[in-house]
VOVEX-186437 format. One record per atom (N, C-alpha, C): residue number from 1; atom name; x, y, z; chain; residue in one letter. Coordinates in nm, 2 decimals. Layout:
N
   k  a     xx     yy     zz c r
 NUM CA      X      Y      Z A A
...
END
This chain:
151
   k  a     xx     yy     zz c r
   1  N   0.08  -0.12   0.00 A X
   1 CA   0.00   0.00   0.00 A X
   1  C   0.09   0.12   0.00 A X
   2  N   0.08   0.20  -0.04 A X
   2 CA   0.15   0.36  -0.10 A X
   2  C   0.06   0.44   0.03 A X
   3  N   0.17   0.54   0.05 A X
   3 CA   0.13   0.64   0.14 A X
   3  C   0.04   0.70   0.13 A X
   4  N  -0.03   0.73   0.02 A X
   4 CA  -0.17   0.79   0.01 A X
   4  C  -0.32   0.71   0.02 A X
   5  N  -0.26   0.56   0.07 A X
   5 CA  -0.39   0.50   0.09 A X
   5  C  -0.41   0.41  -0.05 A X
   6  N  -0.33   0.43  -0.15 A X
   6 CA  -0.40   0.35  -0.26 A X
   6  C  -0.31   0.21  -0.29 A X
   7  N  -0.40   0.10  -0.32 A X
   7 CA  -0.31  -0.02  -0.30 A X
   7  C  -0.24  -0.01  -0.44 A X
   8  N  -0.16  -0.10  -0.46 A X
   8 CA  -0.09  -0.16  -0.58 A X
   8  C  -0.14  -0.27  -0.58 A X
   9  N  -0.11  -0.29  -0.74 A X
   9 CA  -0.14  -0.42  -0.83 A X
   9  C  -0.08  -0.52  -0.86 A X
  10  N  -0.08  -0.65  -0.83 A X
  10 CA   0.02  -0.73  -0.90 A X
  10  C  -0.03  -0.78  -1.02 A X
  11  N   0.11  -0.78  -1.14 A X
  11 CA   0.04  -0.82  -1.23 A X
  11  C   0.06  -0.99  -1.30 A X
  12  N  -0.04  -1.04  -1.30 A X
  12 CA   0.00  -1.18  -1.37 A X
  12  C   0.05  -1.17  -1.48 A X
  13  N   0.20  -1.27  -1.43 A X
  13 CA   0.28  -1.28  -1.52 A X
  13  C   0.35  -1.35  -1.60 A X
  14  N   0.40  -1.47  -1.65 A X
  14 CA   0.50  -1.54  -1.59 A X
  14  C   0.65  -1.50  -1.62 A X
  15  N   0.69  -1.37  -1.60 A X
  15 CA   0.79  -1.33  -1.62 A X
  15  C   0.81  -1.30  -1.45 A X
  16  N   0.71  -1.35  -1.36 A X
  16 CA   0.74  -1.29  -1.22 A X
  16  C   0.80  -1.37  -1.16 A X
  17  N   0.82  -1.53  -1.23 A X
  17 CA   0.90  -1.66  -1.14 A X
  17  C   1.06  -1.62  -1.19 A X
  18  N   1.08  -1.53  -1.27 A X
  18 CA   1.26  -1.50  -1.30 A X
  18  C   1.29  -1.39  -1.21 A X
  19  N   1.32  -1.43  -1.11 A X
  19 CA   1.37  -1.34  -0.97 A X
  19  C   1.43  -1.20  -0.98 A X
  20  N   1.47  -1.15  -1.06 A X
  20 CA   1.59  -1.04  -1.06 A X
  20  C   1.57  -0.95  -1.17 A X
  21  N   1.45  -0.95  -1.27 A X
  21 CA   1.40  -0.85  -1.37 A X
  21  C   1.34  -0.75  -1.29 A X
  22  N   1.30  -0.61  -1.36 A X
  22 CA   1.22  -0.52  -1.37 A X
  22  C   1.12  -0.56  -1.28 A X
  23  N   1.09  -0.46  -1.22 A X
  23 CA   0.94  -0.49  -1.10 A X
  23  C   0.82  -0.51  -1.19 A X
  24  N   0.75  -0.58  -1.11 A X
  24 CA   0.64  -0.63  -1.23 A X
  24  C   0.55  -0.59  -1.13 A X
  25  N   0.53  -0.47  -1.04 A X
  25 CA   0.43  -0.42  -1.01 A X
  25  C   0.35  -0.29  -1.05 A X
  26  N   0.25  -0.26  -1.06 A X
  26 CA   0.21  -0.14  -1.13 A X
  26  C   0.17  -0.04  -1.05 A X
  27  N   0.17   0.11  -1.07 A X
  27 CA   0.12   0.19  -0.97 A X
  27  C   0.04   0.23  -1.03 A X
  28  N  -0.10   0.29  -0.98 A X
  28 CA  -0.26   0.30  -0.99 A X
  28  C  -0.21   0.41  -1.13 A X
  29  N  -0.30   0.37  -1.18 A X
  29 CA  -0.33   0.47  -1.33 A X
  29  C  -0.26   0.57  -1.37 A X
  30  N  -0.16   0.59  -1.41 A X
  30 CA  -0.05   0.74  -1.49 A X
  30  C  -0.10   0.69  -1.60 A X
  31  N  -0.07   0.86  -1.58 A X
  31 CA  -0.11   0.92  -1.72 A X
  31  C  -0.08   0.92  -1.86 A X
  32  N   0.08   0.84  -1.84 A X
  32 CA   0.11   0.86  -1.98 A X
  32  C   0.02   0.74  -2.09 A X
  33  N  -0.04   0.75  -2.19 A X
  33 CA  -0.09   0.65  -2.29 A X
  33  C  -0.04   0.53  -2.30 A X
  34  N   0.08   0.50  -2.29 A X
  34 CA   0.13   0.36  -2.32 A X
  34  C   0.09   0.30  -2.23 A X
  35  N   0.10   0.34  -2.09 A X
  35 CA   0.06   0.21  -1.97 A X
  35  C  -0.09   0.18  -1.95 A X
  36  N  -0.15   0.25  -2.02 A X
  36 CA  -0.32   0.16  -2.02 A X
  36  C  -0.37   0.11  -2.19 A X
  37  N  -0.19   0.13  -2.27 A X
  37 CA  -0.27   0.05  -2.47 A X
  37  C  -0.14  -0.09  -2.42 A X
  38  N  -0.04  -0.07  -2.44 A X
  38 CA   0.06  -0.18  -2.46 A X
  38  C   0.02  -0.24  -2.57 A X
  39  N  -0.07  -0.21  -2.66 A X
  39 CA  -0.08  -0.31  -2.76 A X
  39  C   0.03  -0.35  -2.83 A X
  40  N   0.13  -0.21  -2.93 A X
  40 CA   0.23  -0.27  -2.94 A X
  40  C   0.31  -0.39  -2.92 A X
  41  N   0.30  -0.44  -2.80 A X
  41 CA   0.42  -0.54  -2.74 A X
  41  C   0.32  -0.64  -2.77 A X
  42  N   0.20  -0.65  -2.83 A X
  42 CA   0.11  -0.74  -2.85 A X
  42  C   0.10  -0.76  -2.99 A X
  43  N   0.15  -0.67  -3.10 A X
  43 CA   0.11  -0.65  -3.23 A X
  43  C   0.22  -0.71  -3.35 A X
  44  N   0.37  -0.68  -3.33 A X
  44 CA   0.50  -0.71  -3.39 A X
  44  C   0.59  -0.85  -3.35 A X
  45  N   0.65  -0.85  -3.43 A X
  45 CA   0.75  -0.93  -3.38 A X
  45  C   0.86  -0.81  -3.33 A X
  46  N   0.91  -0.84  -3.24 A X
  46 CA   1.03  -0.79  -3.18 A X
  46  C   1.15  -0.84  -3.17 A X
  47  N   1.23  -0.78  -3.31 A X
  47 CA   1.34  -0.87  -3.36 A X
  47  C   1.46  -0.80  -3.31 A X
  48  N   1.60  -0.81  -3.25 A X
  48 CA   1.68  -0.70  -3.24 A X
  48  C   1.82  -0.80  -3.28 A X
  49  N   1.98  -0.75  -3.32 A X
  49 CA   2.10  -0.81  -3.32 A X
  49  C   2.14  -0.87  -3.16 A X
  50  N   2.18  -0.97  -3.20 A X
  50 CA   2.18  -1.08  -3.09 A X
  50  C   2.25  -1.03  -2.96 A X
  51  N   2.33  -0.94  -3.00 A X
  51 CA   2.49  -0.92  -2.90 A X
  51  C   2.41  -0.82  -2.81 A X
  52  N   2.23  -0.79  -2.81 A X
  52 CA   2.19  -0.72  -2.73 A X
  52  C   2.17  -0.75  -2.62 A X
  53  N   2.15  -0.91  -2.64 A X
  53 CA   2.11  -1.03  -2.49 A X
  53  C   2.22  -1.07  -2.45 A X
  54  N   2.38  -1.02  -2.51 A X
  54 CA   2.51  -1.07  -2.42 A X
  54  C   2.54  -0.99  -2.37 A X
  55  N   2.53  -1.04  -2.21 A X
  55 CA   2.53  -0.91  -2.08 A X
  55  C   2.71  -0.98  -2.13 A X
  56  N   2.78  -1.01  -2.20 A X
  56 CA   2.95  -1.05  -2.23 A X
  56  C   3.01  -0.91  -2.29 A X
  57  N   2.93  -0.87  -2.40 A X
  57 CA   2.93  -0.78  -2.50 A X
  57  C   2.85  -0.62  -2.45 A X
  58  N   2.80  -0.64  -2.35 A X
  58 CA   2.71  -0.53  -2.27 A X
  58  C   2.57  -0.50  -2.33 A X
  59  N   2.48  -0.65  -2.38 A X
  59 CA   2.38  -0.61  -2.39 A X
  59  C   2.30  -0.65  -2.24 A X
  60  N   2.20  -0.60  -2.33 A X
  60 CA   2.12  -0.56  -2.15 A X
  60  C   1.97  -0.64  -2.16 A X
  61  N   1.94  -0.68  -2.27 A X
  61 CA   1.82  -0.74  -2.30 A X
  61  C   1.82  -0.90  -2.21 A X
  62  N   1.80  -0.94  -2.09 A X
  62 CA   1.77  -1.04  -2.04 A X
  62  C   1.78  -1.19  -2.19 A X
  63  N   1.86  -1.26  -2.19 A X
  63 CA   1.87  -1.37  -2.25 A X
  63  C   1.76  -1.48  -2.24 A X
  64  N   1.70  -1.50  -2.15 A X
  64 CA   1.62  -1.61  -2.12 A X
  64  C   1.48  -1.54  -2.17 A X
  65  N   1.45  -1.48  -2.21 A X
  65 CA   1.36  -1.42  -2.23 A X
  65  C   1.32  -1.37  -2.38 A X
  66  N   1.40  -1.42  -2.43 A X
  66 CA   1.47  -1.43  -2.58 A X
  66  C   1.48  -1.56  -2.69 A X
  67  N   1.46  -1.57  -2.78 A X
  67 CA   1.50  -1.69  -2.84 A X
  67  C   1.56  -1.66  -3.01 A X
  68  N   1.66  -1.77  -3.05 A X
  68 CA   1.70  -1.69  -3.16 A X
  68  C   1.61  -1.74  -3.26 A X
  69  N   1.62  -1.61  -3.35 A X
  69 CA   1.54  -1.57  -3.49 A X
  69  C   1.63  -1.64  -3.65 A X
  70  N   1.78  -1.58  -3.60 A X
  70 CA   1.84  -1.65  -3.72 A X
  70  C   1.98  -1.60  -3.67 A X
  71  N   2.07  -1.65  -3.75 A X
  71 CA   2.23  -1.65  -3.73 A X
  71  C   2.28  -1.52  -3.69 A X
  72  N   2.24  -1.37  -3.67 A X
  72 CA   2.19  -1.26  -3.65 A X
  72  C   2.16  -1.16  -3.55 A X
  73  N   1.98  -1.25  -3.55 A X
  73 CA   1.93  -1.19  -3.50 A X
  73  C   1.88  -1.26  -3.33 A X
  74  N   1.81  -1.21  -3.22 A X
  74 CA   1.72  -1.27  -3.16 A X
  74  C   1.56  -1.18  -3.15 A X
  75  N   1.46  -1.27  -3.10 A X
  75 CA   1.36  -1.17  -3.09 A X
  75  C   1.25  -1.21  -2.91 A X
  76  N   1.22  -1.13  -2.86 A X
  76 CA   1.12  -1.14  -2.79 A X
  76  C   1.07  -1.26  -2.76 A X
  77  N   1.07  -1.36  -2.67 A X
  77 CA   0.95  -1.47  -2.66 A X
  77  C   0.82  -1.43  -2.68 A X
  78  N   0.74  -1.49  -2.75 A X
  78 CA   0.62  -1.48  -2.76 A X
  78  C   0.57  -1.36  -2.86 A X
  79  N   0.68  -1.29  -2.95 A X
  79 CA   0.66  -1.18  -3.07 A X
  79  C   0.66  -1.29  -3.17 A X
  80  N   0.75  -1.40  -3.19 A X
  80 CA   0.74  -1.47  -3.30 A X
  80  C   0.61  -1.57  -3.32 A X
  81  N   0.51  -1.51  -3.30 A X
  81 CA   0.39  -1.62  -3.25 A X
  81  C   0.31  -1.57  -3.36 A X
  82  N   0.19  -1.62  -3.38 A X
  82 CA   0.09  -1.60  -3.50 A X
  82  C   0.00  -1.48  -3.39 A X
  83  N  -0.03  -1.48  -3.33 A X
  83 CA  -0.09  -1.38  -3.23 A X
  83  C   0.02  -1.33  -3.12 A X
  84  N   0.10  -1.23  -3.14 A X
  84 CA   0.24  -1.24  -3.09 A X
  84  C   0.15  -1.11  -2.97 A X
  85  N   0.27  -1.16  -2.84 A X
  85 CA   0.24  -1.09  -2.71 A X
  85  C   0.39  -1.17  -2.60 A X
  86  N   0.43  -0.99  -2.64 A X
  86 CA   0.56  -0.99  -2.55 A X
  86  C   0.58  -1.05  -2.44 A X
  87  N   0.65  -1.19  -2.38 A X
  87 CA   0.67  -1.26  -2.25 A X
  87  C   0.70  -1.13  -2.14 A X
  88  N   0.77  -1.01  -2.17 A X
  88 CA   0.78  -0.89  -2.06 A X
  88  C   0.64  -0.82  -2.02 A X
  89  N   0.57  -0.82  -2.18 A X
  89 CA   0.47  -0.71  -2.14 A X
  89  C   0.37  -0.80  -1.99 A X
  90  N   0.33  -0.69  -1.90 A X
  90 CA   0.23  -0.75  -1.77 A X
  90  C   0.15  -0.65  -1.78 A X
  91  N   0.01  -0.72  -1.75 A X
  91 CA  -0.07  -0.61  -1.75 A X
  91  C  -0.19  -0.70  -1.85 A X
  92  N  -0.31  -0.58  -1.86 A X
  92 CA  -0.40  -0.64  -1.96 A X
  92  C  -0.40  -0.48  -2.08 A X
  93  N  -0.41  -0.55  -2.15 A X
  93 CA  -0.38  -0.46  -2.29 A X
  93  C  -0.52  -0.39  -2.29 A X
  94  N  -0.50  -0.26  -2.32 A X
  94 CA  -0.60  -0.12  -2.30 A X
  94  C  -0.64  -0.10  -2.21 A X
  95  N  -0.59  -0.17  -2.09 A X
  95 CA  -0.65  -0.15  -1.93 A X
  95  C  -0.51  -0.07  -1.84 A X
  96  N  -0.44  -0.16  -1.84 A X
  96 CA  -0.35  -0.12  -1.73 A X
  96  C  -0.21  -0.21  -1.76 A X
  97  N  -0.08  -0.13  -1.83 A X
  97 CA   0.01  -0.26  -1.85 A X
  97  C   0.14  -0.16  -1.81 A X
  98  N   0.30  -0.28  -1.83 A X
  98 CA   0.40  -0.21  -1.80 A X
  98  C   0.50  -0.33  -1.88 A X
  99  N   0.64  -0.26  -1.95 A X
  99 CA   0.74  -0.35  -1.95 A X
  99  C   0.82  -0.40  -1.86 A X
 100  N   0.80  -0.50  -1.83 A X
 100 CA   0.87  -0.61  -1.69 A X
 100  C   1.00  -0.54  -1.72 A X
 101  N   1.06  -0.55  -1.82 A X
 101 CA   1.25  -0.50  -1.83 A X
 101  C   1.23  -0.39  -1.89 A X
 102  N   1.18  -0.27  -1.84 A X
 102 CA   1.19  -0.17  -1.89 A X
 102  C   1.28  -0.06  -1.95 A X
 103  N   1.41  -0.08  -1.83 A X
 103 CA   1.53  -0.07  -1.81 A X
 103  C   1.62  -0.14  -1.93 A X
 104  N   1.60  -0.21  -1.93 A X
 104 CA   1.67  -0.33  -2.04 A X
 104  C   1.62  -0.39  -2.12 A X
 105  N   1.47  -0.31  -2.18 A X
 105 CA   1.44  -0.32  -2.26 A X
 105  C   1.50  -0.33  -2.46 A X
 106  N   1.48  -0.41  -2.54 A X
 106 CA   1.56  -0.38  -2.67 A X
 106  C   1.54  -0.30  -2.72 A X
 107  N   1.66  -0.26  -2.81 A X
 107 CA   1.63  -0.14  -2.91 A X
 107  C   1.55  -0.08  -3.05 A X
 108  N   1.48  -0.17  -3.05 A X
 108 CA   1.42  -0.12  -3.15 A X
 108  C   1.24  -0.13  -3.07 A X
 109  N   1.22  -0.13  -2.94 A X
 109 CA   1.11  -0.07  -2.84 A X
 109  C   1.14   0.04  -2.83 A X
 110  N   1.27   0.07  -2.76 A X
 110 CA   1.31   0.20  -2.72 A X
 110  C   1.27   0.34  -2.88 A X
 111  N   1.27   0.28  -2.98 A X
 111 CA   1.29   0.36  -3.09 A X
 111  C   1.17   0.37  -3.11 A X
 112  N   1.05   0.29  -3.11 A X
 112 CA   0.94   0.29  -3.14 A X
 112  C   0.87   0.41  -3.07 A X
 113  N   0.78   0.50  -3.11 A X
 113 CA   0.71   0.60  -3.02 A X
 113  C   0.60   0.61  -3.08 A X
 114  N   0.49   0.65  -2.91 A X
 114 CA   0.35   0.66  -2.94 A X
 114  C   0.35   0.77  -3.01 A X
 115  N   0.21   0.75  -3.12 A X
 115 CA   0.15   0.86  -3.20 A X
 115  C   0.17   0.99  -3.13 A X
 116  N   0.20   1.11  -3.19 A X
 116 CA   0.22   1.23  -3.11 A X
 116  C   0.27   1.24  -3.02 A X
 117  N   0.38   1.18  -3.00 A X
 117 CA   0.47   1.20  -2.87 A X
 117  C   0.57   1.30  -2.90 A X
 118  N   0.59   1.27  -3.01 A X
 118 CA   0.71   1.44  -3.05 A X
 118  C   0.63   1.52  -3.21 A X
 119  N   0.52   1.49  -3.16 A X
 119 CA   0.47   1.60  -3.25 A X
 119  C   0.41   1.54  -3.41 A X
 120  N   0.44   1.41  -3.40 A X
 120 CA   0.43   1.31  -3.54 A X
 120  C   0.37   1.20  -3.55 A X
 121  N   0.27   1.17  -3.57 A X
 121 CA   0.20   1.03  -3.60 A X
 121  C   0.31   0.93  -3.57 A X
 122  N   0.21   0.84  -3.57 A X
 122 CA   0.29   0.65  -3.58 A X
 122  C   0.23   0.57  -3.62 A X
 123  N   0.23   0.56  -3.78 A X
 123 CA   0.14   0.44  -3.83 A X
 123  C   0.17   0.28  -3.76 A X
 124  N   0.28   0.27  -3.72 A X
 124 CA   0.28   0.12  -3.61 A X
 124  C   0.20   0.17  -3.46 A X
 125  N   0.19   0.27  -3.40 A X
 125 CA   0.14   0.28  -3.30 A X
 125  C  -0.01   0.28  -3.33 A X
 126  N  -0.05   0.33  -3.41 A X
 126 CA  -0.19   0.38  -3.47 A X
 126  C  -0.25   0.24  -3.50 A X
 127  N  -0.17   0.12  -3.60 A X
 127 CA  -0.22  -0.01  -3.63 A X
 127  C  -0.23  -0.11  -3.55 A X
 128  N  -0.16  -0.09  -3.43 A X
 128 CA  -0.12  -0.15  -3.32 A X
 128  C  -0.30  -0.15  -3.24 A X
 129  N  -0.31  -0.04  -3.26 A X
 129 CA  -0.42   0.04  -3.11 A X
 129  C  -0.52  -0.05  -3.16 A X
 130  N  -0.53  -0.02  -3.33 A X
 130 CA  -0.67  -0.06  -3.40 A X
 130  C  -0.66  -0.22  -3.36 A X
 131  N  -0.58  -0.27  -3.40 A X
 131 CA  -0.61  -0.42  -3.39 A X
 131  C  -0.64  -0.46  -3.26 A X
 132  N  -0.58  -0.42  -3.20 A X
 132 CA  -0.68  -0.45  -3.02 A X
 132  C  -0.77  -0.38  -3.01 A X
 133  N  -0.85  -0.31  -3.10 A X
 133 CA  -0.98  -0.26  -3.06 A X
 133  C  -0.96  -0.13  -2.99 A X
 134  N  -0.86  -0.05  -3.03 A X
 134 CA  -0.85   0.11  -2.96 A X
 134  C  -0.84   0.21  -3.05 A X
 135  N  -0.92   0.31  -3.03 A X
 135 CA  -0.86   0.42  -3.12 A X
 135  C  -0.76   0.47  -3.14 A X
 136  N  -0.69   0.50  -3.25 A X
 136 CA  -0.56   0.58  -3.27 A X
 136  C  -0.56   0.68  -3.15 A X
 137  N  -0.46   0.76  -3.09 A X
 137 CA  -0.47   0.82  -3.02 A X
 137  C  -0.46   1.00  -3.13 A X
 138  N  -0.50   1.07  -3.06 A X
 138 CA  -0.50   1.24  -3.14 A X
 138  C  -0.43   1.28  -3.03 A X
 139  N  -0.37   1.39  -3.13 A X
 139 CA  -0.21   1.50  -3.08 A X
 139  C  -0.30   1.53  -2.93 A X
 140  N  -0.46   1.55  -2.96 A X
 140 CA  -0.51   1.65  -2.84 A X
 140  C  -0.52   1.55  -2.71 A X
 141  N  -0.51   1.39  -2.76 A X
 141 CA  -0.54   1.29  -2.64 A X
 141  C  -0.39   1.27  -2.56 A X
 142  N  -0.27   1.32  -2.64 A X
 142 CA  -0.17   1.31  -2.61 A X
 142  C  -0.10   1.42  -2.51 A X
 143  N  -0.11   1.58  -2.54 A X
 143 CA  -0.17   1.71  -2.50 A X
 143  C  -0.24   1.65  -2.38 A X
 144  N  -0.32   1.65  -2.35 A X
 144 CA  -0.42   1.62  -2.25 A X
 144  C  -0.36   1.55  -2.13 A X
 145  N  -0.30   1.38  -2.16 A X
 145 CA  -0.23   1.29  -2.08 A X
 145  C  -0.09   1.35  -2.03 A X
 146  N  -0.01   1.41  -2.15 A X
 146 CA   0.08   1.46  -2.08 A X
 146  C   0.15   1.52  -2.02 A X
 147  N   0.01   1.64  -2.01 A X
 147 CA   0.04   1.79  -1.93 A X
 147  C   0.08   1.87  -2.05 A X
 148  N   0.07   1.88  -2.10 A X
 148 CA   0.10   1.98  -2.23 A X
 148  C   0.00   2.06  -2.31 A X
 149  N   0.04   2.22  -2.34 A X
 149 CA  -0.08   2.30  -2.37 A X
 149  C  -0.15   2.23  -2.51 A X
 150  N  -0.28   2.22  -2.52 A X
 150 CA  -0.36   2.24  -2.68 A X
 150  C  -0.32   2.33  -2.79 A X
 151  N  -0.28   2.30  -2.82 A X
 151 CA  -0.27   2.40  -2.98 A X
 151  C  -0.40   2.49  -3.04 A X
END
């Protein structure tokens, strides 16, 4: 329970039996748009160069959580799937979610940005939303969430 009286959530995971990742607990509702769509991490495959998952080499992407794609590459557990859904992402998609390795998240998440976040659409964030049944988000929905004047 948080000093203001409001509980936290745990979220079902099974990225919560690997001891030593990212907190996989969520704090009640913020505001920013990603943590109540996560669709994204539901929508792609998430492919990155391998040497991202060798903490040898100084990647940071958790290994076990990973499987390889090709001589290359690795991608995400559970992005390579016909209905792909990131083994990090926790949470329920359009409700309430978070990346378990946020921190050590791969790079081509990091690169990815919600619709209007710097002023410019995101046809992947936008196609993402639709297929889980969400509206695109608008510059004004983005404005609004995160403290920033309307135009």
């Amino acid at each position: 329970m948080l000093a203001n009286g409001t509980r936290m959530r745990r979220i079902s995971d099974p990225v919560r039996r690997l001891p030593h990742y990212a907190p996989i607990f969520l704090l009640p509702r913020m505001s920013h748009p990603c943590l109540s769509c996560g669709a994204c991490c539901a929508a792609y495959r998430v492919s990155f160069h391998w040497s991202e998952a060798e903490a040898e080499l100084g990647g940071q992407v958790p290994v076990a959580l990973t499987e390889v794609l090709d001589a290359h590459q690795r991608c995400m557990r559970g992005t390579w799937a016909k209905q792909p859904r990131c083994v990090a992402l926790g949470g329920t998609i359009g409700e309430s979610v978070a990346c378990t390795i946020y921190e050590h998240r791969p790079s081509v998440c990091r690169e990815l940005s919600m619709a209007w976040e710097h002023g410019e659409p995101s046809p992947q964030c936008d196609k993402a939303r639709i297929a889980h049944g969400l509206a695109p988000l608008t510059p004004e929905d983005v404005a609004r969430a995160l403290g920033r004047a309307i135009d």
